[in-house]
N, C-alpha and C positions, 0 to 999 in steps of 0.2 A: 428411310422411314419418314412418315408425315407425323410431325410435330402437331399439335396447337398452336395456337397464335399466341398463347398464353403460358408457352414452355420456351425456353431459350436452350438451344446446342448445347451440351458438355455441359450441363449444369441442371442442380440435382432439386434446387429450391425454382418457383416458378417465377415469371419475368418479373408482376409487378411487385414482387419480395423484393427484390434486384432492384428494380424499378424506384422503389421506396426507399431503398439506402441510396441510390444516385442522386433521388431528391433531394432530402437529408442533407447529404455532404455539401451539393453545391448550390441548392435555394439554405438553408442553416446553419451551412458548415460545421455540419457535426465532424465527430471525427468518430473512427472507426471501430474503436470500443464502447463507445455511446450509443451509435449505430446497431451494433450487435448485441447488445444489453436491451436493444427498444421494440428487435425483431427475434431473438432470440437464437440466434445462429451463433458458431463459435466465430471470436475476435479475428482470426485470421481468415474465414472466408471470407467475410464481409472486406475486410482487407484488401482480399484476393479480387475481388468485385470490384471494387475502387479503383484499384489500379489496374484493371485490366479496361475500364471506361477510361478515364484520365490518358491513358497508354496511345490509345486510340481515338482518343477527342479530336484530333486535329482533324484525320483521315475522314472520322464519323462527319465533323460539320461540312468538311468540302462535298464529303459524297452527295449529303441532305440537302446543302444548298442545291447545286446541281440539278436535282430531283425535285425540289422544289419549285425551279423555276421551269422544271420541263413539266411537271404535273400539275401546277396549280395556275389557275386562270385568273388570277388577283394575286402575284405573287407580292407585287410592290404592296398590297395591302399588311399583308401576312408576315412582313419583310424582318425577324428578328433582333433586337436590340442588342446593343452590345452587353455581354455579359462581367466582361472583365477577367476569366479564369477559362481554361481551355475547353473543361469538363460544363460551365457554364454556357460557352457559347454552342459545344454540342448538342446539349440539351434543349436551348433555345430554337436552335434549328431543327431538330428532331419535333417541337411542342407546333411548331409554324409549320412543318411539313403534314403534321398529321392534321389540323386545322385546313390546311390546303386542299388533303385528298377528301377531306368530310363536307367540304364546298361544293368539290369539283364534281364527285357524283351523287349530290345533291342528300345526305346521309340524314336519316331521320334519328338514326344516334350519331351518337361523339365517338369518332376518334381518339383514342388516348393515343401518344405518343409513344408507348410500347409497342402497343399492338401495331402500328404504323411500326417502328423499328426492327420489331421481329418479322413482323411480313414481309418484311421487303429483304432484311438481309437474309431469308427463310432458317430464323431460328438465330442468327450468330451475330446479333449485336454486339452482347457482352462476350465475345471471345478476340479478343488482341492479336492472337495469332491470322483470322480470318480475316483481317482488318492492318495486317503488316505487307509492306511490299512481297511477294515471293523473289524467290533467288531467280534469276536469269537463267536457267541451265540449258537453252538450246543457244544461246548468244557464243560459247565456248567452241560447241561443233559447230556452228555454220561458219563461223570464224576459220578451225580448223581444215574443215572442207573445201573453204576458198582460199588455202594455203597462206595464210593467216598465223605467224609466231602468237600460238598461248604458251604460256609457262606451264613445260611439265608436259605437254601435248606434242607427238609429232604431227605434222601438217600430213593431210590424206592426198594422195594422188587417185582421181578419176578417170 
C-alpha cells in the first residue's frame, strides 16, 4: 500500500502529530502527559511514540548521517550539533538530512524533516521494530549445511 509522506506505517495519527510530540520531548522536554494533554491523544500513545523514537535514536542518527553524507553536497555545511540526548541527536540529523536533500535538488519548498523521514524509511520511521537488528535466521542453516555443531540442530549431509 502507498502511504503519503504525511502518514507513518502502523499508526493511526499522521506523522507531523508524531512529529510534534518528538519535538516537544526533546527541543522542551516535555514529558508525555503534557504532550498528550497539548495534542489531545491518550497519555499512553504518545508514550508509545516516545519511546518507540528514543528506542531507535541510535539506529535513526547513524542511518541519517550516512545518508546525509551520501546525499547532500555541503554535508560539512549541514553538519549537525551535538544534541546531548540520543532522541536529540536523531533528530538533529534527521533536520540536517532533510535541509541536505532541499539543497541538493535545488527545492523551491522546505523540507521538513518528517517528510524527509518518512520518505526515505517509506512510512516507518516511528516504528522501533523496523529500526531493530532482525534475527539472523539463515546464519543457523548455512552453518548446519557446512556441518557446523548449532545447538539443537543436527549437521546436514550433501
Amino acid at each position: 500500500m502507498l502511504l503519503e509522506v504525511r502518514l507513518a506505517a502502523r499508526r493511526a495519527d499522521t506523522a507531523e502529530v508524531i512529529a510534534a510530540a518528538v519535538e516537544a520531548k526533546t527541543a522542551l522536554g516535555w514529558g508525555h502527559r503534557k504532550i498528550a494533554a497539548g495534542c489531545g491523544r491518550p497519555a499512553s500513545t504518545v508514550r508509545g511514540w516516545l519511546r518507540a523514537f528514543v528506542t531507535s535514536a541510535v539506529v535513526v542518527g547513524e542511518r541519517f548521517t550516512s545518508l546525509l553524507v551520501r546525499d547532500a553536497p555541503d554535508a560539512v555545511v549541514l553538519w549537525p550539533k551535538p544534541a546531548g540526548t540520543t532522541g536529540g541527536e536523531a533528530l538533529s540529523v534527521l533536520m540536517a538530512y532533510a535541509e541536505g536533500l532541499a539543497r541538493r535538488f535545488a527545492a523551491t519548498v522546505t523540507v521538513t524533516w518528517i517528510q524527509a523521514g518518512i520518505a526515505t524509511t517509506n512510512g516507518r520511521l516511528f516504528c522501533s521494530s523496523w529500526w531493530a537488528a532482525a534475527p539472523n535466521t539463515s546464519q543457523p542453516l548455512r552453518s548446519a549445511l557446512l556441518g557446523g555443531k548449532v545447538a539443537g540442530a543436527p549437521a546436514i549431509s550433501l
